[in-house]
LUMKE-120471 format. One record per residue (C-alpha): x, y, z; residue in three letters. Coordinates in Angstrom, 3 decimals, always signed. Layout:
N
x,y,z,aa
X,Y,Z,ala
...
This chain:
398
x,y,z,aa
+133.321,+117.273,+32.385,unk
+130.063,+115.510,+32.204,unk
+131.106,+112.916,+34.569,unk
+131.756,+115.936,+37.608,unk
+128.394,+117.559,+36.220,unk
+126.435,+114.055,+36.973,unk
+127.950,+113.630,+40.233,unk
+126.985,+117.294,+41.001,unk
+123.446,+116.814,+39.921,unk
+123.761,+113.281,+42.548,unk
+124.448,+115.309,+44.882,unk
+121.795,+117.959,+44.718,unk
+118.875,+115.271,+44.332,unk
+120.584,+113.472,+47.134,unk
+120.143,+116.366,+49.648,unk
+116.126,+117.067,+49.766,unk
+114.295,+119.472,+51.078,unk
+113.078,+116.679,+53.739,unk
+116.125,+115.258,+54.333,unk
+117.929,+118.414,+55.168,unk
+115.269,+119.435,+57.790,unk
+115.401,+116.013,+59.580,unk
+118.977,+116.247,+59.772,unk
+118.606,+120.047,+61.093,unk
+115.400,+118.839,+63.704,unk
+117.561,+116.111,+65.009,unk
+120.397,+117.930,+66.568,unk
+118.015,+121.032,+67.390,unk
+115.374,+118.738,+69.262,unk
+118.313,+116.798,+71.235,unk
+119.866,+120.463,+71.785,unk
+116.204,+121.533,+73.068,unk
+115.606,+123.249,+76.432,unk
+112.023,+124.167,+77.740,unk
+112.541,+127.678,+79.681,unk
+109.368,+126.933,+81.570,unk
+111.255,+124.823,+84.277,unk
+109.502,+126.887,+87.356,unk
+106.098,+126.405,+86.215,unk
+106.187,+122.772,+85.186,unk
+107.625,+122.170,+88.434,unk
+104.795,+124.232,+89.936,unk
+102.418,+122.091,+87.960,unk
+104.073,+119.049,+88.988,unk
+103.920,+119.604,+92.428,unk
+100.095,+120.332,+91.611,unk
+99.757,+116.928,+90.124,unk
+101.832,+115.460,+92.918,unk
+100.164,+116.807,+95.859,unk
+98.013,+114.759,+98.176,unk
+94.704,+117.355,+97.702,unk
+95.267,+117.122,+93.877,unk
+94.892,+113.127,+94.104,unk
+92.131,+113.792,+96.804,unk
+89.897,+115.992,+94.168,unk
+90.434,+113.348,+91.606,unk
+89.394,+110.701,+93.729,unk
+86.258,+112.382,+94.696,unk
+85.567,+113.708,+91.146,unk
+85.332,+109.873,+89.887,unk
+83.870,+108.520,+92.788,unk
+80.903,+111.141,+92.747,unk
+80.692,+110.665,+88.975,unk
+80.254,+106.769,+89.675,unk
+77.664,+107.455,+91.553,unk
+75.759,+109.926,+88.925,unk
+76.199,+107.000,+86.570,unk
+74.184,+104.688,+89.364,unk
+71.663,+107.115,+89.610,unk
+71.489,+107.766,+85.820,unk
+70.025,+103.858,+85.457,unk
+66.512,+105.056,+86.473,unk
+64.602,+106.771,+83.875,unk
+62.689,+108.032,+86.862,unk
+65.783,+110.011,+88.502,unk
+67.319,+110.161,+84.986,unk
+63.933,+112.586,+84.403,unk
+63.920,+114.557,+87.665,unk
+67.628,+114.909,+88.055,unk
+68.542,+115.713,+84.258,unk
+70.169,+119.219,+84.654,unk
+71.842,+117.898,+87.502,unk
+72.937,+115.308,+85.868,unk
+74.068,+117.064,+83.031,unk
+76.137,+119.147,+85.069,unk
+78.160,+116.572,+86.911,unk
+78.974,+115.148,+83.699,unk
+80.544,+118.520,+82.416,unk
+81.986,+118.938,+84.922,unk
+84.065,+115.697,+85.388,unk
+84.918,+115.899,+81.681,unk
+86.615,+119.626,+82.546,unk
+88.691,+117.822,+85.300,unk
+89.605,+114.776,+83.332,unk
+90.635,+116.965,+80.406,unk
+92.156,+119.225,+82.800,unk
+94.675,+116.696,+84.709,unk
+95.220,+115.170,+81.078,unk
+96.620,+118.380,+79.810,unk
+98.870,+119.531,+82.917,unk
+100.265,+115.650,+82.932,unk
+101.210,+116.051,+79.256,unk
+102.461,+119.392,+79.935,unk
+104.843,+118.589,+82.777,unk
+106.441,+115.557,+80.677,unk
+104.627,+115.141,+76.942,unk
+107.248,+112.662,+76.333,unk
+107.534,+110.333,+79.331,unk
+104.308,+110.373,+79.547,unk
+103.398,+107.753,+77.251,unk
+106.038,+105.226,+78.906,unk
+103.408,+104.563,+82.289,unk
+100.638,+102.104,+81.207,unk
+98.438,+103.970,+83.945,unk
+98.316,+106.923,+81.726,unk
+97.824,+104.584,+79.104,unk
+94.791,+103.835,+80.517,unk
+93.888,+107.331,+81.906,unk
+93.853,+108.209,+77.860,unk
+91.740,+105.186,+77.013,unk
+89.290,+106.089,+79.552,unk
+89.135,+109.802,+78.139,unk
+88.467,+108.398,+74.591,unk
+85.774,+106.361,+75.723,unk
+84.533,+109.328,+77.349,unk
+84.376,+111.219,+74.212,unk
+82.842,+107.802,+72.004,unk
+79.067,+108.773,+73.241,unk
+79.258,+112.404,+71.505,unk
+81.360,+111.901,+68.681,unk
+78.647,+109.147,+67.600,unk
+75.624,+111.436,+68.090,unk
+77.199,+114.056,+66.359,unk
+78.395,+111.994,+63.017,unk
+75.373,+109.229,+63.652,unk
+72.968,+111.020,+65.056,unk
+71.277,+110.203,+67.966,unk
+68.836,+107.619,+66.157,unk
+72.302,+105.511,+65.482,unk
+71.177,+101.762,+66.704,unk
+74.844,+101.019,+68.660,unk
+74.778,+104.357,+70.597,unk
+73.639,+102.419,+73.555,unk
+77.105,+100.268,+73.333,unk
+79.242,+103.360,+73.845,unk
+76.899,+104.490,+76.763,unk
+77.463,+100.928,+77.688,unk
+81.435,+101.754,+78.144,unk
+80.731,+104.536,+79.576,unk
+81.045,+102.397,+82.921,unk
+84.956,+102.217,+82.075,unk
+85.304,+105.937,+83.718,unk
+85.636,+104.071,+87.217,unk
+88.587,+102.616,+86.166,unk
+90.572,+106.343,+86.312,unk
+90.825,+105.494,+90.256,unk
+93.165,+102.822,+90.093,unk
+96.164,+105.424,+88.891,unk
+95.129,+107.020,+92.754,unk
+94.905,+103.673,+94.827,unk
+98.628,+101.921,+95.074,unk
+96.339,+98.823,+96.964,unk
+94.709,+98.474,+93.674,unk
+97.671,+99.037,+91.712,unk
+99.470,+96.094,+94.249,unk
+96.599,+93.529,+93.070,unk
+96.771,+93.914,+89.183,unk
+100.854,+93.511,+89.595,unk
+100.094,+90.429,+91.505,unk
+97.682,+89.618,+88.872,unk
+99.813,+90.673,+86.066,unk
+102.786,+87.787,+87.363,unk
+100.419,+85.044,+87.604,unk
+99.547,+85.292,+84.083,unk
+102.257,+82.581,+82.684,unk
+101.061,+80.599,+85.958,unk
+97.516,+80.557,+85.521,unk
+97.657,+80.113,+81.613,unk
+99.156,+76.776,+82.410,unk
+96.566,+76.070,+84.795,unk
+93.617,+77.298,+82.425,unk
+95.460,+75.006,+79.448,unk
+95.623,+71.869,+81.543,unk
+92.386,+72.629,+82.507,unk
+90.853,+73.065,+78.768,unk
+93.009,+69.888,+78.003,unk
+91.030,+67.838,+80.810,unk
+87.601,+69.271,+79.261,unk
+88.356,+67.965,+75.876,unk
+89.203,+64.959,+76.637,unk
+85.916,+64.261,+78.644,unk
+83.744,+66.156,+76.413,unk
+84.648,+63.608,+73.436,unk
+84.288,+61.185,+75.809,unk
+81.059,+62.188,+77.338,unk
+79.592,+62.649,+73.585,unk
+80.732,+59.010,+72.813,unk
+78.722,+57.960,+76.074,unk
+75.515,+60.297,+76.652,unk
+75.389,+61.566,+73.266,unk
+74.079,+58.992,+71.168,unk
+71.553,+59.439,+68.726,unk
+68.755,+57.276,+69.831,unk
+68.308,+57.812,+73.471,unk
+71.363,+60.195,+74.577,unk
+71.090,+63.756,+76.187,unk
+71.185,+65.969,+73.141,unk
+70.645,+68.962,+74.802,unk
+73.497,+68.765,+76.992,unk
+75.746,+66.027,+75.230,unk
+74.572,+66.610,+71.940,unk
+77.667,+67.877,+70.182,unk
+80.954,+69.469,+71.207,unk
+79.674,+73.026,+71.989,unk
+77.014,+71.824,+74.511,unk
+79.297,+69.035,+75.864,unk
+81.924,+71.379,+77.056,unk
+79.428,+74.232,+78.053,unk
+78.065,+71.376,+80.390,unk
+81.179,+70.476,+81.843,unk
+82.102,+74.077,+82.655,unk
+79.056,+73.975,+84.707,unk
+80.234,+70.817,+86.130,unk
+83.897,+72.220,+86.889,unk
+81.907,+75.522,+88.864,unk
+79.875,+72.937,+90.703,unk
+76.370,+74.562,+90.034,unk
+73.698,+72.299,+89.443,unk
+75.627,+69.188,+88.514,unk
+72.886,+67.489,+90.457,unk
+70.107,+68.421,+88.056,unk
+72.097,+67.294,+85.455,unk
+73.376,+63.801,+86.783,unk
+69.365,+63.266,+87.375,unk
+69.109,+63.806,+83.566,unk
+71.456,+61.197,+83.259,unk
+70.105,+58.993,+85.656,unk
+66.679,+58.766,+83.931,unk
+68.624,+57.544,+80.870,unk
+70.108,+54.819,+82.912,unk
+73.282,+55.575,+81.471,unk
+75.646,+52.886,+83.489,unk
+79.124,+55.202,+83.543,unk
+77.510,+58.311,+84.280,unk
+77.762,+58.515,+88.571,unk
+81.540,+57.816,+87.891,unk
+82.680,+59.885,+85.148,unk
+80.421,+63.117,+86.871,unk
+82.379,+61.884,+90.266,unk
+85.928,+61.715,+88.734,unk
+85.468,+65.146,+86.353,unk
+84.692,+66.835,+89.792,unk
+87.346,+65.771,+91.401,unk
+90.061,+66.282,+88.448,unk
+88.212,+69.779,+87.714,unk
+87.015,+71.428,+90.656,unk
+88.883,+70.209,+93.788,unk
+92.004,+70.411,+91.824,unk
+92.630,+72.469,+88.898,unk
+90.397,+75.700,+90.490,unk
+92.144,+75.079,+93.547,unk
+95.430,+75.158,+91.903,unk
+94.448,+78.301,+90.272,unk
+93.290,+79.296,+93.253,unk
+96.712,+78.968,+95.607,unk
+98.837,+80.370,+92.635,unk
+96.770,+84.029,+92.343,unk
+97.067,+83.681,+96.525,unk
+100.819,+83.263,+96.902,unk
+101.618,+85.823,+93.811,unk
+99.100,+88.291,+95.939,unk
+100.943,+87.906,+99.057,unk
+104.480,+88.440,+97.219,unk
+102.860,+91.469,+96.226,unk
+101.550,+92.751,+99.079,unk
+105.012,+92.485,+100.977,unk
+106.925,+94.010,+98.420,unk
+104.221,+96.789,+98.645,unk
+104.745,+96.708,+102.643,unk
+108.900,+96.835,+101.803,unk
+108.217,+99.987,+99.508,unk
+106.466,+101.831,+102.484,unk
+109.362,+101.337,+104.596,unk
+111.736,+102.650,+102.361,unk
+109.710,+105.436,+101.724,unk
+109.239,+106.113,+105.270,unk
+113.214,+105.936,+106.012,unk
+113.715,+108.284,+102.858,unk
+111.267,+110.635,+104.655,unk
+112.958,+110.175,+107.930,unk
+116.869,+110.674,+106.329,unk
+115.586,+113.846,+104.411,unk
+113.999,+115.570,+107.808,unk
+116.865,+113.965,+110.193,unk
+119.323,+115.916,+107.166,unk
+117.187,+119.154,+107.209,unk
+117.461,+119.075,+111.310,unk
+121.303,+118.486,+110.990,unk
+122.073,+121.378,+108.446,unk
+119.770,+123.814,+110.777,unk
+121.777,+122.826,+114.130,unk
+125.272,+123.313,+111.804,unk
+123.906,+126.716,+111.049,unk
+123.441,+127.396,+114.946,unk
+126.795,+126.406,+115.576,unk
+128.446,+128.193,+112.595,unk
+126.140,+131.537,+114.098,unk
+127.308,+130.766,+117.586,unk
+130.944,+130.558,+116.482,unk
+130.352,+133.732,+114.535,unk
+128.847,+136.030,+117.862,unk
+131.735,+134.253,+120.005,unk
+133.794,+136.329,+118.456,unk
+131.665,+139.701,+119.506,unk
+130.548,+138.347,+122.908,unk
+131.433,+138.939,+126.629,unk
+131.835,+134.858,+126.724,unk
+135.356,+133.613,+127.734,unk
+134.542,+130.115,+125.221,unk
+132.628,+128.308,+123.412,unk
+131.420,+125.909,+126.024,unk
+130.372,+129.090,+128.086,unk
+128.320,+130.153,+125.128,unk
+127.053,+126.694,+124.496,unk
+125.853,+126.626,+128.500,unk
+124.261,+129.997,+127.429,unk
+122.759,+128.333,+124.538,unk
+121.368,+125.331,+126.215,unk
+119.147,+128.043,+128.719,unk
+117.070,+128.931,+125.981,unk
+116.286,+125.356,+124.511,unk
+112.593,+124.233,+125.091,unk
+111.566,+120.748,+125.572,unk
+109.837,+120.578,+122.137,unk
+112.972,+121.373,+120.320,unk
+114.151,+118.184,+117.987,unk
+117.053,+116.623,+118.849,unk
+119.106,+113.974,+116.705,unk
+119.932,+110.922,+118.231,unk
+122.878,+108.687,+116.629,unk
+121.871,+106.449,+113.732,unk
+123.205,+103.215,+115.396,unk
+121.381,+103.786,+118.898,unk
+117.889,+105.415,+117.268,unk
+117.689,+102.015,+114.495,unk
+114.498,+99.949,+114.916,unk
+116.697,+96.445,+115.079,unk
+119.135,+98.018,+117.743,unk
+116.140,+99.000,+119.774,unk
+114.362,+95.910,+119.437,unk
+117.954,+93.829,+121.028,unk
+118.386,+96.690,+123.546,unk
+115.020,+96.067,+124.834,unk
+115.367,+92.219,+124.789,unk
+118.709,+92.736,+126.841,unk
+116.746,+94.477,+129.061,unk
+114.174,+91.549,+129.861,unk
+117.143,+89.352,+129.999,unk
+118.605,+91.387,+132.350,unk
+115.736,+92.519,+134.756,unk
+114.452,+88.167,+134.534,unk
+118.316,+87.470,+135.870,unk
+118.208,+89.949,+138.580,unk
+114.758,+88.630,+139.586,unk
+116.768,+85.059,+139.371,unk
+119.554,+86.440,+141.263,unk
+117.139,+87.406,+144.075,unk
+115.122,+84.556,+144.702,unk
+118.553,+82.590,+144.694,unk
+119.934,+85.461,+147.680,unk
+116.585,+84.572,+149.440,unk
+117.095,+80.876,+149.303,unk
+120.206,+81.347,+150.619,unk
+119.548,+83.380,+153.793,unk
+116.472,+80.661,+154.355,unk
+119.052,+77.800,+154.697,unk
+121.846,+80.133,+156.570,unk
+118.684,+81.227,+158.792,unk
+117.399,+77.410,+159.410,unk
+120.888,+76.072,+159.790,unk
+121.789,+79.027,+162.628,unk
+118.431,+77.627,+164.613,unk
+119.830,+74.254,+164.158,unk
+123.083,+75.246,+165.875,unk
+123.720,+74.856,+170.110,unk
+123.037,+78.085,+171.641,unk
+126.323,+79.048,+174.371,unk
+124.583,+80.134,+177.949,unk
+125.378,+83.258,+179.301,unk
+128.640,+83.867,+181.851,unk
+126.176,+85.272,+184.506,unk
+123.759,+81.984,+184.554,unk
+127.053,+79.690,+184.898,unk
+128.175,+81.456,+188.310,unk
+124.014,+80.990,+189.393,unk
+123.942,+77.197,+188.819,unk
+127.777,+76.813,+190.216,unk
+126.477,+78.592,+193.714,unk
């Protein structure tokens, strides 16, 4: 008896209050259907359209410029309602676009880094007030999160697929060009030990620039960019160091026409991969465009021919080609027409066309070759005796 009692008690604890509503919530929220379907897609085409995307566009680029003009304390003083205005205003619209986005899909959402972003950017946005209101507006680091405030610029690359097209390309070259930069770092510690060993000595070395690790490889960075590695090989000249001309000669070489080169080519090549798989995605899109109005003009004609089929039965016509002849009278010249698939493709235009020079440069073959022909027929007919005339034979026999 107390045995089924403590198993009874098990059971109870077992099954909590939180347990039991998770295992309720799970089933309900897969079983979940939002009724609003018409006006999230009425949203979504809002988001979606190409005047949406224009508005954004604008709204950041004209707040970019604010934020230009806003460096001047002189415009920052005559322009400060205005100002003030065009910054309300693009945080309505931000906050605006946020909220329909998460409306239309709260869940997917969060799965596009772009949005990502687009969030980022909005709590950055915010940063500047929350401080002054919790800090106040004496706070010494307010001036860093008007510093970021730069960051709102960055909202256009969700609108721009070029930009979009370069940080992909940039995003593949990343294992790349971490090889290159590690080979490269490699290469600058090896010569910065070595260039401490040899211009860094204590008695009459270059302490300022080969003084101790720090300064030895902040010196060759500006050796690797190749900006003023003159001024500092004269340094090393007055010191009459013997090595110096030849280990400034061969880091240049290894580091500059090299490595940054290297680095160079790879973000170039990944950049053009990019830029034709961007150029393949158009075309698709394009055909997809071209299928979906090609299938709308198909369905419209079936519908004419299902209507003409329908009056042939109520109409003086004695068949359906008659009625089709009747048909064809009141077609205009602007009315689309679909051509076959196989004779409207871009390749099988581009061969028909090159038949077509084939064709017209062997007929213009063909005739030069007739007119070379009747030239030699003509020339060999002159070269041929010419028969006298019957009534010049009886003259010259009287």
């Amino acid at each position: 008896m107390s045995q089924h009692r403590h198993q009874s008690q098990s059971r109870v604890l077992s099954s909590s209050p939180v347990d039991t509503t998770s295992v309720g919530f799970c089933p309900t929220f897969k079983t979940f259907k939002r009724k609003d379907d018409e006006c999230r897609a009425f949203v979504k085409k809002v988001i979606m359209s190409r005047f949406f995307k224009i508005i954004m566009i604008s709204t950041v680029t004209s707040n970019g410029f604010f934020m230009a003009l806003w460096t001047s304390y002189e415009i920052r003083y005559r322009l400060f309602r205005l100002l003030e205005l065009s910054e309300i205003f693009f945080v309505s619209i931000c906050t605006s676009e946020l909220s329909m986005k998460l409306y239309v899909d709260p869940i997917n959402y969060w799965k596009n880094g772009y949005n990502v972003l687009d969030v980022i950017v909005m709590i950055i946005m915010l940063l500047p007030y929350t401080v002054r209101e919790l800090m106040g507006r004496q706070f010494s680091y307010v001036h860093i999160a008007d510093g970021m405030q730069s960051l709102r610029i960055l909202k256009l690359i969700s609108y721009s697929r070029g930009i979009r097209t370069l940080i992909i390309a940039v995003g593949q070259t990343v294992y790349t060009v971490a090889s290159v930069l590690l080979l490269l770092f490699l290469l600058m510690y090896i010569f910065a030990i070595l260039g401490f060993c040899l211009f860094g000595s204590a008695d009459k070395g270059d302490h300022d620039n080969w003084g101790n690790l720090a300064a030895a490889f902040f010196t060759l960075f500006s050796l690797a960019t190749v900006d003023g590695w003159t001024d500092l090989q004269k340094q090393l000249d007055n010191r009459e160091f013997a090595l110096s001309r030849a280990f400034t000669i061969i880091f240049i070489l290894l580091a500059s026409f090299i490595f940054l080169n290297m680095f160079v080519g790879v973000m170039i090549m990944h950049t053009e991969d990019s830029i034709k798989k961007f150029e393949r995605e158009l075309m698709l899109e394009r055909q997809v465009t071209l299928m979906g109005e090609k299938q709308v003009i198909l369905q419209r004609q079936q519908e004419e021919i299902s209507r003409l089929m329908h009056i042939q039965e109520n109409a003086d016509c004695k068949s359906f080609s008659e009625l089709v002849e009747n048909f064809k009278k009141t077609l205009h010249h602007t009315d689309p027409m679909v051509l076959d698939d196989f004779g409207t493709s871009l390749p099988f235009i581009d061969i028909y066309f090159s038949t077509l020079d084939y064709q017209d440069t062997t007929v213009h073959k063909l005739q030069e070759l007739y007119y070379e022909i009747a030239h030699v027929l003509g020339l060999m007919l002159e070269d041929l005796p010419q028969e006298k005339p019957q009534s010049l034979e009886k003259v010259e026999e009287k």
